[in-house]
MARTORTOR-502615 format. One record per residue (C-alpha): x, y negated, z negated; residue in three letters. Coordinates in pm, whole numbers, padded with zeros to 5 digits, always signed. Each point is the difference from the previous one (the first is absolute). Layout:
XYZALA
...
This chain:
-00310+00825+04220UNK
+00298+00229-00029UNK
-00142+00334-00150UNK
+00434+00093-00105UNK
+00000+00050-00381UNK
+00386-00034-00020UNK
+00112-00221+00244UNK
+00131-00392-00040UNK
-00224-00251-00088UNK
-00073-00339+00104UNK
+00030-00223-00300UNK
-00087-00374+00024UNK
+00141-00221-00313UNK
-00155-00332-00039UNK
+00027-00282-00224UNK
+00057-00374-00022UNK
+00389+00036-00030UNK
+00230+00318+00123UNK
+00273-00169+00005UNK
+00275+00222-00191UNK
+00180+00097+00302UNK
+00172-00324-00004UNK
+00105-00161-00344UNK
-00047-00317+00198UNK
-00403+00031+00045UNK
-00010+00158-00333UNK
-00255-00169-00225UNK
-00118+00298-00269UNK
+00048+00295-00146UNK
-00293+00180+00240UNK
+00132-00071+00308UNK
+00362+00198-00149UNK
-00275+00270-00078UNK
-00123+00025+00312UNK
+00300+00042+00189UNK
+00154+00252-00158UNK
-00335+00199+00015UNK
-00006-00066+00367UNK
+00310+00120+00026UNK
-00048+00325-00197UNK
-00275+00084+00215UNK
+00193-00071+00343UNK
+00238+00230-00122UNK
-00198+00253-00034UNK
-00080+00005+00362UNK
-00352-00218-00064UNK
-00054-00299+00269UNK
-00020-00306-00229UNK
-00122-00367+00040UNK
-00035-00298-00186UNK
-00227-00272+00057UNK
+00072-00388-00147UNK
+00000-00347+00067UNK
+00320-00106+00171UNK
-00068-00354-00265UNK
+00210-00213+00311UNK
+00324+00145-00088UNK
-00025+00225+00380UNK
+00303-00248+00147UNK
+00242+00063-00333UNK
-00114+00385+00028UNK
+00125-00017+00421UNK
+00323-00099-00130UNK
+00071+00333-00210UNK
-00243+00261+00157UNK
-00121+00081+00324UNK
-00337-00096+00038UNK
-00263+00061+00287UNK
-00289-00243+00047UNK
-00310+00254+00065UNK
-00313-00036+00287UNK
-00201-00103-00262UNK
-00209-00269-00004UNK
-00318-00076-00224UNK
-00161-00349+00031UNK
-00319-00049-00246UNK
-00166-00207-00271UNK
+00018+00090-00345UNK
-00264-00153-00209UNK
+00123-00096-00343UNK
-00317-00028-00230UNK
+00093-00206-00268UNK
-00100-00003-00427UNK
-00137-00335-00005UNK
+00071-00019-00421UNK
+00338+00063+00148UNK
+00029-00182+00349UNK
-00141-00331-00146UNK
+00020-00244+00316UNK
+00045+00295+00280UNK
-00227+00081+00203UNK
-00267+00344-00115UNK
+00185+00158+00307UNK
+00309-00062+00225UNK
+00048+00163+00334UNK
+00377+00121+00002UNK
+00138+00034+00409UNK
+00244+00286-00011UNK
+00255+00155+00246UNK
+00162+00263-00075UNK
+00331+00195+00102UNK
+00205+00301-00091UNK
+00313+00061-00014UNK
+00249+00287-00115UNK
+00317+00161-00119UNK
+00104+00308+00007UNK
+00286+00168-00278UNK
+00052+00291-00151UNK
-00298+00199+00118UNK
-00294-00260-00081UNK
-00146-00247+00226UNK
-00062-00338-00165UNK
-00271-00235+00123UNK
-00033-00377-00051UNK
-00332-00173+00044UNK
+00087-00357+00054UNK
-00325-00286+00039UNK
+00005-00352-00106UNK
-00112+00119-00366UNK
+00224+00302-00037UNK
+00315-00224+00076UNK
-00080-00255-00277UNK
+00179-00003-00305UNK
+00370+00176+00187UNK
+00188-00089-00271UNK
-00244+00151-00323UNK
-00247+00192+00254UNK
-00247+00015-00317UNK
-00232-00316-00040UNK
+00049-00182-00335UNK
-00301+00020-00215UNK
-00019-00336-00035UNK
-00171-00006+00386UNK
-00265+00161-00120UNK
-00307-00277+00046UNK
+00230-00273+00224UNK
+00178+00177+00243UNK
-00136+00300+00266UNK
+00340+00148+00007UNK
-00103+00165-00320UNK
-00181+00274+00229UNK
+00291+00101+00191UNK
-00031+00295-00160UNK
-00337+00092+00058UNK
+00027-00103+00399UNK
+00300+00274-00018UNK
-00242+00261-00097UNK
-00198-00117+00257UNK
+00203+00052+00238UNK
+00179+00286-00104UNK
-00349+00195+00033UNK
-00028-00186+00340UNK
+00355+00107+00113UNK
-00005+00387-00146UNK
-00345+00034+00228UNK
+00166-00174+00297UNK
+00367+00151-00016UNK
-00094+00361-00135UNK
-00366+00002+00088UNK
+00003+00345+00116UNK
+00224+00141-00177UNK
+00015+00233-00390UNK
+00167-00181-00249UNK
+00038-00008-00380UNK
-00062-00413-00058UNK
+00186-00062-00379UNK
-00084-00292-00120UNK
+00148-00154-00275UNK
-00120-00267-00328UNK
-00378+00035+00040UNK
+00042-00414-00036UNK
+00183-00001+00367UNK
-00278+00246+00173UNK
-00297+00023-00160UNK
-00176-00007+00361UNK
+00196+00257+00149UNK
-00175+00311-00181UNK
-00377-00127+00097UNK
+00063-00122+00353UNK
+00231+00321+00095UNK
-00249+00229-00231UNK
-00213+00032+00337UNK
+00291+00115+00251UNK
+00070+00410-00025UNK
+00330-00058+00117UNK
+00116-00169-00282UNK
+00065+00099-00368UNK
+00050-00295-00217UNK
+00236+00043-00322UNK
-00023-00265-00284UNK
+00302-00056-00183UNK
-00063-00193-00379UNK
+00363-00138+00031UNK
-00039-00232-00343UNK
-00249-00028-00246UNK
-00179-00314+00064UNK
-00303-00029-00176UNK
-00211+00268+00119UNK
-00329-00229-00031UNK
+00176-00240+00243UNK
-00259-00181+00232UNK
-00081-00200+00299UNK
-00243-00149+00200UNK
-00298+00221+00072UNK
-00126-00227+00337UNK
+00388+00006+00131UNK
+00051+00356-00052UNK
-00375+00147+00149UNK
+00064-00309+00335UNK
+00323+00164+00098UNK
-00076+00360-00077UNK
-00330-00055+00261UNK
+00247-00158+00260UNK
+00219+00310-00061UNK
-00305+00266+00070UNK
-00012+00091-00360UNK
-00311+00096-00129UNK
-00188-00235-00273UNK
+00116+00049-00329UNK
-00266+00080-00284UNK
-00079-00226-00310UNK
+00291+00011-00261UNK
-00162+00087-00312UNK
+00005-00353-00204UNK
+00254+00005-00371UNK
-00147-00024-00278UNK
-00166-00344-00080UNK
+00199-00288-00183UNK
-00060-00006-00358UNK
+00093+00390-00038UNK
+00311+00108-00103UNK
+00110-00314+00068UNK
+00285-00038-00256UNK
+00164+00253+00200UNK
-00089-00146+00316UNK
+00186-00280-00080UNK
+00267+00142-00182UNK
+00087+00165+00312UNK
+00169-00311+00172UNK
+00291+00037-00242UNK
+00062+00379+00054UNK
+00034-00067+00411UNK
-00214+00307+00072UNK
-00358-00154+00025UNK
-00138-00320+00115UNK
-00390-00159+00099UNK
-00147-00007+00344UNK
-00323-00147+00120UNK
-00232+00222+00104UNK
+00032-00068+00400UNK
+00337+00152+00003UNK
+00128+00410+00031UNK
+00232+00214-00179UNK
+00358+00033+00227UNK
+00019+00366-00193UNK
-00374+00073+00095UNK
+00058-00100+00341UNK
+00254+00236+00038UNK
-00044+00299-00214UNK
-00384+00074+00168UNK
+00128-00013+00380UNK
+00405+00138-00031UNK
-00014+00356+00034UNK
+00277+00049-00241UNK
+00137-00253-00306UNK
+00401+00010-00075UNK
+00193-00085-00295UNK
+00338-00076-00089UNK
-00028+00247-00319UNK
-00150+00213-00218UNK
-00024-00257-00248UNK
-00080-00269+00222UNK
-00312+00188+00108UNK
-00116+00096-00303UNK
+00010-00362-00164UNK
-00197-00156+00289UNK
-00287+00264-00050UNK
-00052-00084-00324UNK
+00234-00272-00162UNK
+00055+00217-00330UNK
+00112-00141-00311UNK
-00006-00346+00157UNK
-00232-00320-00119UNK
-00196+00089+00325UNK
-00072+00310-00037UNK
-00365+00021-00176UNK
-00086-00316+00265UNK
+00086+00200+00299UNK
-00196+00267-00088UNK
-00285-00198+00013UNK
+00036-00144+00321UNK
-00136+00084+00330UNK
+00350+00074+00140UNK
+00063+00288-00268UNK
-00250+00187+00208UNK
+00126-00045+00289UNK
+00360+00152-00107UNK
-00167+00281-00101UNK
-00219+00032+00306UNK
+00333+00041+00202UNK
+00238+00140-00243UNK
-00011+00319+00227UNK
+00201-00239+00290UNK
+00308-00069-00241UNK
+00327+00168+00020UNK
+00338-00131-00103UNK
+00248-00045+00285UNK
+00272-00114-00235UNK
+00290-00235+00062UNK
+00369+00054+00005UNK
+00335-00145-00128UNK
+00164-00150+00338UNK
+00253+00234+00227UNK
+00314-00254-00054UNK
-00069+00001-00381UNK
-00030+00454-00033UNK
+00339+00002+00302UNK
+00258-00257-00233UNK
+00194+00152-00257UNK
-00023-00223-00338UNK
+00313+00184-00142UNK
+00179-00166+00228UNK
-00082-00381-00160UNK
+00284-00126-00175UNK
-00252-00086-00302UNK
+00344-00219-00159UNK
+00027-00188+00265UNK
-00374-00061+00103UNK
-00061-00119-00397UNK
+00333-00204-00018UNK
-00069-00156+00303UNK
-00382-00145-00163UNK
+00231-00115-00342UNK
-00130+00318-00223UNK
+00156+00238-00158UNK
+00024+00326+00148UNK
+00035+00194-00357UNK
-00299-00112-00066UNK
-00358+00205+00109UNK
-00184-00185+00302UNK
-00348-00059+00026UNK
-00152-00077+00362UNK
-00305-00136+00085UNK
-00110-00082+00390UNK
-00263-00167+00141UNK
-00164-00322+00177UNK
-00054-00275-00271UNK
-00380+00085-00130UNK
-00029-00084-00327UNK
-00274+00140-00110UNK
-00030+00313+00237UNK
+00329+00108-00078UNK
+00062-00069-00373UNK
+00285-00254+00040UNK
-00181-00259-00275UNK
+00031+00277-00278UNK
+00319+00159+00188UNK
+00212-00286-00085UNK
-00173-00092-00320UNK
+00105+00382-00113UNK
+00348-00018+00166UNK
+00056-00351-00233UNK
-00110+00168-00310UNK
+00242+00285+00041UNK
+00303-00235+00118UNK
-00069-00217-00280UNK
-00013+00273-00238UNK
+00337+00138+00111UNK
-00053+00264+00203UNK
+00268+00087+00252UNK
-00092+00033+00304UNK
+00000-00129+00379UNK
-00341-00077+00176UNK
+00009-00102+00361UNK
-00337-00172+00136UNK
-00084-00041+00359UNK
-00316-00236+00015UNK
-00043-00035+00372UNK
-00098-00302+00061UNK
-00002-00230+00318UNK
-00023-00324-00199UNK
+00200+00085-00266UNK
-00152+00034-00354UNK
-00186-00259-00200UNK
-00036+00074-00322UNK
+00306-00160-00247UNK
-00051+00257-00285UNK
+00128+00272+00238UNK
+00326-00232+00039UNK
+00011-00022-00345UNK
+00054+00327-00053UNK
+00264+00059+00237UNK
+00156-00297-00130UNK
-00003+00132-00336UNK
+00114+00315+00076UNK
+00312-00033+00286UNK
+00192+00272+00042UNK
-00293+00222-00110UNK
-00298-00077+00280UNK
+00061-00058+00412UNK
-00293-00167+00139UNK
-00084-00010+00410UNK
-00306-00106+00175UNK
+00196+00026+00345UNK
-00093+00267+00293UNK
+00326+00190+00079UNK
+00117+00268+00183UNK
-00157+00341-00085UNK
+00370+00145-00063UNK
+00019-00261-00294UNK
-00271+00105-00166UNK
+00138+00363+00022UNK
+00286-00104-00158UNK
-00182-00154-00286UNK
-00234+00283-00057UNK
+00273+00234+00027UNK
+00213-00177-00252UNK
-00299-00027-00264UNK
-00114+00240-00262UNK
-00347-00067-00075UNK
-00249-00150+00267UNK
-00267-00253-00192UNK
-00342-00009+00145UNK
-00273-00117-00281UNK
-00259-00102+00309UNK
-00310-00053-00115UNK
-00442-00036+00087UNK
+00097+00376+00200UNK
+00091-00208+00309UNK
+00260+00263+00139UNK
-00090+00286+00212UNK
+00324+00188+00022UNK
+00268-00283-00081UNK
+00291+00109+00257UNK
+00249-00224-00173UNK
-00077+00257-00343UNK
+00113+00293+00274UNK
+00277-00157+00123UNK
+00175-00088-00345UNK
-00060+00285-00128UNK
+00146+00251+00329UNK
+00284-00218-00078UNK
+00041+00168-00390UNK
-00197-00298-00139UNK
-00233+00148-00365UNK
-00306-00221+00078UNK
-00128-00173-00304UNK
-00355-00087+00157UNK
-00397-00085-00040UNK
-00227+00367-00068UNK
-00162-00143+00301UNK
-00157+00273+00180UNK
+00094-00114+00328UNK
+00320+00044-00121UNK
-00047+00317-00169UNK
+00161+00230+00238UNK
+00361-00123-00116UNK
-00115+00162-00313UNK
+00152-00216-00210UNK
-00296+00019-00201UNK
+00013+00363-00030UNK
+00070+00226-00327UNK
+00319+00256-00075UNK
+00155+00148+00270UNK
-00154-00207+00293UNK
+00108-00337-00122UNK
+00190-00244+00219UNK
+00006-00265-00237UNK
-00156-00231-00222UNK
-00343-00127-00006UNK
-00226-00294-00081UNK
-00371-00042-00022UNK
-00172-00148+00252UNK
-00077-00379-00012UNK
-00283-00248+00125UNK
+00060-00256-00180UNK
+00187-00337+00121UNK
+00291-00094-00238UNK
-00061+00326-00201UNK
+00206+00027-00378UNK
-00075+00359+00001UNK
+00189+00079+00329UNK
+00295-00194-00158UNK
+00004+00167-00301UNK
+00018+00373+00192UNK
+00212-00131+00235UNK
+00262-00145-00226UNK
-00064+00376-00163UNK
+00086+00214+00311UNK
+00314-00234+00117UNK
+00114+00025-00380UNK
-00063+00383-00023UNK
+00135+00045+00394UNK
+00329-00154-00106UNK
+00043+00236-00309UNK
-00021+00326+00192UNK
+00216-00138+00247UNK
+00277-00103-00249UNK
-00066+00308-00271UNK
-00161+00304+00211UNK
+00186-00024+00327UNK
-00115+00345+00109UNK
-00349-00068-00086UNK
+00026-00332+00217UNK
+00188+00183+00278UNK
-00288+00281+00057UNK
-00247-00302-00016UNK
+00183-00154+00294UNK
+00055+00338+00170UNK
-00420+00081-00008UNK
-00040-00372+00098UNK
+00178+00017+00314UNK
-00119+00346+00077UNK
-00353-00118-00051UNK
+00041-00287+00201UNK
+00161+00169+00327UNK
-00289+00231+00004UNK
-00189-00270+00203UNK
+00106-00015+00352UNK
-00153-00108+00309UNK
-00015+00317+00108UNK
-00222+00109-00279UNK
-00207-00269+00037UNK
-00097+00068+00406UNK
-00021+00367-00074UNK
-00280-00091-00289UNK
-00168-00276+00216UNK
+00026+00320+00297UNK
-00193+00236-00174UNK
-00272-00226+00014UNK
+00021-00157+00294UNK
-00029+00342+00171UNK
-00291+00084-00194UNK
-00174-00266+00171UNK
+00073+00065+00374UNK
-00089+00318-00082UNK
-00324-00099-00138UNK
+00064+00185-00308UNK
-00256-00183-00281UNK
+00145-00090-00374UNK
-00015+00238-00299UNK
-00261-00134-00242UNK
+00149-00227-00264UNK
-00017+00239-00269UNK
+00349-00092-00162UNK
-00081-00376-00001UNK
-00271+00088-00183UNK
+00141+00190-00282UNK
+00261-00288-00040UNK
-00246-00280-00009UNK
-00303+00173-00137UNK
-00246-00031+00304UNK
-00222+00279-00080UNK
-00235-00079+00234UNK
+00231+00096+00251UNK
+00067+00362-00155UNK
-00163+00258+00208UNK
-00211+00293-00305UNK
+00250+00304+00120UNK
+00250-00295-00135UNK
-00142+00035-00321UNK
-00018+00335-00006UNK
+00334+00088+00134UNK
+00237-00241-00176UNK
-00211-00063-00371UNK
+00308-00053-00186UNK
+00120-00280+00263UNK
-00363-00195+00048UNK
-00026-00010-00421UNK
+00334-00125-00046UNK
-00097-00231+00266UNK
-00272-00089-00161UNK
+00178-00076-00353UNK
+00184-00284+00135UNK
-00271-00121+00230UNK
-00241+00003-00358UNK
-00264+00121+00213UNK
-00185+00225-00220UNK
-00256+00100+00210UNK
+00228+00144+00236UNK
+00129+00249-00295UNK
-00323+00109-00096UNK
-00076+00108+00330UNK
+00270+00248-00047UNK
-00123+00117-00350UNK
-00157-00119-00343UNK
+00189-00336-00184UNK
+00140+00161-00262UNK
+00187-00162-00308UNK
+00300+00066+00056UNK
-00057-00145+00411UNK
-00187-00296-00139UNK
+00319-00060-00227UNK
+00256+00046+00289UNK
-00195-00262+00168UNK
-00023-00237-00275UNK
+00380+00011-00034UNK
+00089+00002+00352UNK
-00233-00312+00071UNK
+00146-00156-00349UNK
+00357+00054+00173UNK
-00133-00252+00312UNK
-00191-00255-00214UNK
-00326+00134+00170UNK
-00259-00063-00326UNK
-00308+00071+00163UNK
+00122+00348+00085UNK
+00106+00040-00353UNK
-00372-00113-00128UNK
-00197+00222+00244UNK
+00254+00334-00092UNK
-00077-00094-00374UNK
-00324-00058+00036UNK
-00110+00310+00163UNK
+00201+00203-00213UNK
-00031-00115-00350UNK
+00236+00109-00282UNK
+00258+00091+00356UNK
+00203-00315-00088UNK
+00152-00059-00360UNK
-00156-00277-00186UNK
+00311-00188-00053UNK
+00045-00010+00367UNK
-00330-00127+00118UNK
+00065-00285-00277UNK
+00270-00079+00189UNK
-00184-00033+00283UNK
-00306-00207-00155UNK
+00220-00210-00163UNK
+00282-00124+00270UNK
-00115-00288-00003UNK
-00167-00179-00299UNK
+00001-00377-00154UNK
+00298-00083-00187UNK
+00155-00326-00108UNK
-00155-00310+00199UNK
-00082+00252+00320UNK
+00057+00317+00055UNK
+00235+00319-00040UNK
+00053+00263+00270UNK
+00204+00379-00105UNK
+00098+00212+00235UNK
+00303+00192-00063UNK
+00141+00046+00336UNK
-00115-00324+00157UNK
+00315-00265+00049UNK
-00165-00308+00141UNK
-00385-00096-00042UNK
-00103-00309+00155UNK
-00340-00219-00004UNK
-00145-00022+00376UNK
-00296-00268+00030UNK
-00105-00038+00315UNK
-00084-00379+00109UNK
-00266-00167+00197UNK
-00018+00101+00388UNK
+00097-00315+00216UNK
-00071-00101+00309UNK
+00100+00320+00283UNK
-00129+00260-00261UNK
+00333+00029-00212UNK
+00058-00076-00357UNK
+00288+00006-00216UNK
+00031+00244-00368UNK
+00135-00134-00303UNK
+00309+00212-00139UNK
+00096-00009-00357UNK
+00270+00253-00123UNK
-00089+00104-00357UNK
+00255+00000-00254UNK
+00158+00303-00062UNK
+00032+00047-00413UNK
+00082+00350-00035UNK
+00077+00289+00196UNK
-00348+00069+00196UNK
-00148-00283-00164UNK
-00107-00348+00143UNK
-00174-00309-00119UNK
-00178-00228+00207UNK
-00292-00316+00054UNK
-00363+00157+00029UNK
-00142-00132+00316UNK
-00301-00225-00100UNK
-00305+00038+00274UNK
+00184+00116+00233UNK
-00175+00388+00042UNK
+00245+00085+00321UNK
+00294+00018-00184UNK
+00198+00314-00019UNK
+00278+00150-00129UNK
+00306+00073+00209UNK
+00247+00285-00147UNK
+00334+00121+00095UNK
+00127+00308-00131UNK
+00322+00144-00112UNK
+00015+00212+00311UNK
-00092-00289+00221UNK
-00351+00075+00116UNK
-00230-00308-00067UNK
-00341+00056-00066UNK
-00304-00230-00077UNK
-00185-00002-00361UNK
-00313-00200-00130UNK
+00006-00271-00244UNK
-00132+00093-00326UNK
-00111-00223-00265UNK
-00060+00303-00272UNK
């Protein structure tokens, strides 16, 4: 082990695609990621390597790139142990033969190597297996026989050698970290690339078979969830918000799998690492909390850092002033007197907003407002849905619609030539959102989702440090209220730009500063930091931060307490943990009062009963009937006040069928006031609760009271 505290690295990049060398190969948005990191860190003098599957495409690569077939050779059986409520007609266990070869490329300072078997070559045209093979076709593990032998090539290629192994999408490599945990040669880096559900599963007997074949130690018992029957209309709410679903109890968290055995945990963002500690403000939120999985963030909250991610080379190096905007606008039959809106990204209706995107941009249209919007929906299949037709129909001359892939200099041109970039995404899918970055480097004021993965665009922000315009955050499918703010911002976006052009010129100025702040560059020199820390053996600080932010006192060392009083009670306050405050001194009135009104502020009414309780006569009268008497029989069911709630809706949950999984109930009540709603009492059905959403988006969960 080199003992050299300031000398290159080795750095070994895996994942199931690295493909962005070559727009040909290119598949997603990770694999652009991870060559430009790659290439950051080469620069910087670092040896760098990527491991992948070569998914048969190694003749079409030989015909642009040189590429050297490696002595490497690895003939063996992998056993596939299948789920038999999933396999149905497959055998409990198939014996996979497997031989294995490497091959490379070398460019720009980073050698590329391409794993190629008779599973990783499957699939050379989409590399990733539909999920529609899941349960009828064994191609659906290609990815899991890549980990496999990724761990199997790293110990037979680099054996003896340091290395930093960065992983990335804990979904692609949730082996690595356990089977590698063992070797002190290697350091193994988990990146979080997206926020898939963090209580994603799979199967327990799979997982523990090939992590024995792979020298791994056993893995303990994972502490069971909660039994069915509690909480349960949030359970099954869940499946609507995309961030939680049901497992049987034979199968193991992907996050859990990785967080315990990676020696460090990276993150796109700030924001991004924040929400997946503790899904804030979301209908998840108070479910997560009680899971097993909540723990184990915590537990290893000390490994995360933020590595970042950057706005591409190409997009910081061209000059948008140079765009003929006229010409660009002409050229797509709109008027270039006219303010532009852009929005960019793959055709995901629900992820990215485009359902209440074009619902908002035919309000406006049809209301008269003037003004251009050009939509890119990428799609390979085209797009299927006739009301979006409809409204470009309805509106020519006013809306360009594309689903194609084109050239990257095209969609320069079109950012370049906009005002405003339009990105309402929604269920906090979006961990950085490079196409946000690139818009806006090119001038573009975003008008955008308060998304905190998105945050550090700072659209969102107040005064000075504004970008843009904001909208609150969504998880609902179809959603009016993301219309309605929507159709708000584009309306109020197009008035500063035609009354307050100086105002709307500093907006674009911060927006494009803001965005060129993230380079590659940047990005290796955070990720650097760290890595050196660990071949230097240097151990993480103590999570004390994280735990201020999300309120895990536990995790607060006393001199913590003592040291920082102001910071731990304020803490505290918006945690509602009251015990935590009176260990720092007596609960007071006027304390009990702040936390009445600061729990009041997130819907939390148990806080708001325990701070009135235990300081009587704390709380005005008038206020605590407002809180006994949100919700109370009126009419033929029942009334609910709350004066900054926007949305309530009735969740029932319904009967668990067969596989453990039921479906909830949803009825919207009707709104007849401001902060006032009417709705149906449920009738014997005692798991019903009450869903809220607030004026400042968070939505937060509330009993159903019959008076």
């Amino acid at each position: 082990m080199s003992d050299a505290t300031d000398g290159p690295l080795h750095i070994i990049e895996t994942y199931f695609e690295c493909c962005g060398f070559d727009h040909t190969f290119l598949q997603g948005g990770t694999s652009v990621y991870l060559w430009n990191l790659s290439r950051a860190f080469a620069r910087q003098g670092h040896r760098v390597s990527i491991v992948t599957p070569a998914h048969g495409r190694l003749d079409d690569l030989r015909r642009r790139h040189a590429v050297e077939d490696l002595p490497y050779e690895d003939v063996h059986t992998l056993p596939l142990v299948l789920d038999p409520e999933v396999w149905r007609g497959f055998p409990p266990e198939v014996p996979v033969e497997l031989r294995t070869t490497a091959h490379r490329i070398r460019l720009e300072g980073v050698d590329l190597y391409f794993l190629s078997n008779d599973y990783l070559d499957r699939l050379p045209d989409t590399f990733y297996p539909p999920y529609a093979a899941k349960g009828n076709d064994l191609t659906f593990f290609k990815p899991l026989v890549f980990q496999v032998e990724s761990v199997r090539f790293l110990r037979g290629w680099f054996g003896d050698e340091r290395a930093i192994v960065h992983a990335h999408e804990p979904y692609y490599h949730y082996l690595l970290p356990a089977a590698l945990a063992g070797d002190p040669l290697k350091s193994v880096v988990t990146t979080v690339q997206s926020n898939m559900p963090i209580t994603k599963k799979v199967y327990g007997p799979e997982v523990r078979r090939l992590l024995a074949l792979l020298g791994a130690p056993p893995l303990p018992p994972e502490p069971a969830a909660p039994p069915a029957g509690v909480r349960e209309a949030q359970r099954q709410y869940q499946t609507r918000t995309h961030l939680h679903y049901e497992y049987p109890e034979d199968h193991l968290t992907v996050y859990g799998l990785v967080a315990e055995h990676a020696d460090r945990i990276d993150f796109l963002c700030p924001g991004q690492r924040d929400f997946y500690n503790g899904f804030q403000d979301t209908p998840f939120e108070e479910l997560f909390a009680a899971l097993p999985v909540a723990d184990t963030v915590r537990r290893n909250a000390h490994k995360q850092f933020v590595g970042g991610c950057a706005v591409s080379d190409a997009w910081l190096a061209g000059d948008p002033e140079a765009v003929d905007r006229a010409a660009v606008l002409s050229g797509l039959g709109l008027d270039p007197e006219l303010p532009t809106f852009f929005h960019n990204a793959r055709y995901a209706v629900h992820h990215k907003g485009q359902v209440e995107l074009f619902r908002a941009v035919d309000r406006v249209l049809s209301e008269g407002l003037a003004a251009n919007f050009v939509l890119r929906c990428i799609s390979g299949t085209g797009i299927d849905d006739p009301y979006v037709h409809e409204v470009v129909a309805r509106h020519r001359g006013r809306v360009h619609l594309e689903w194609e892939r084109v050239g990257e200099e095209r969609v320069f041109d079109l950012a370049s030539a906009a005002d405003f970039c339009v990105f309402p995404s929604k269920f906090e899918m979006d961990t950085f959102l490079i196409a946000q970055g690139e818009a806006m480097a090119c001038g573009a004021v975003p008008v955008a989702t308060a998304q905190w993965g998105m945050a550090h665009f700072r659209h969102a922000d107040e005064g000075e440090e504004r970008t843009g315009f904001a909208v609150n955050r969504s998880f609902a499918e179809d959603d009016a209220l993301l219309v309605d703010a929507l159709a708000d911002r584009l309306r109020r976006a197009a008035l500063l730009y035609r009354e307050d052009p100086g105002a709307y010129r500093k907006l674009s100025d911060r927006a494009r500063a803001v965005a060129r702040s993230f380079t590659w560059d940047r990005c290796a020199d955070l990720h650097l930091e760290v890595f050196r820390e660990l071949w230097d053996g240097t151990e993480p600080e103590p999570a004390t931060e994280a735990a201020l932010r999300h309120g895990w006192f536990g995790l607060l060392p006393d001199e913590v307490l003592e040291e920082r009083p102001d910071e731990v009670l304020a803490a505290a306050v918006a945690a509602g943990d009251l015990a935590v405050a009176e260990r720092l001194g007596p609960l007071t009135d006027p304390l009990a009062l702040r936390f009445y009104d600061a729990a009041w502020e997130r819907a939390d009414f148990a806080v708001c009963e325990e701070a009135a309780a235990r300081r009587p006569g704390a709380v005005p009268e008038g206020r605590t009937a407002l809180l006994r008497e949100r919700c109370l029989p009126g009419g033929e069911g029942l009334v609910y006040r709350l004066g900054h709630a926007e949305r309530v809706e009735l969740v029932v949950p319904g009967p668990r069928e067969e596989g453990g999984r039921g479906e909830a109930r949803v009825t919207e009540w009707t709104r007849t006031a401001p902060g006032e709603f009417t709705g149906a009492a449920p009738a014997g059905e005692p798991g019903a609760r009450l869903l809220l959403t607030l004026s400042n988006g968070r939505i937060a969960w509330d009993e159903v009271r019959h008076g």
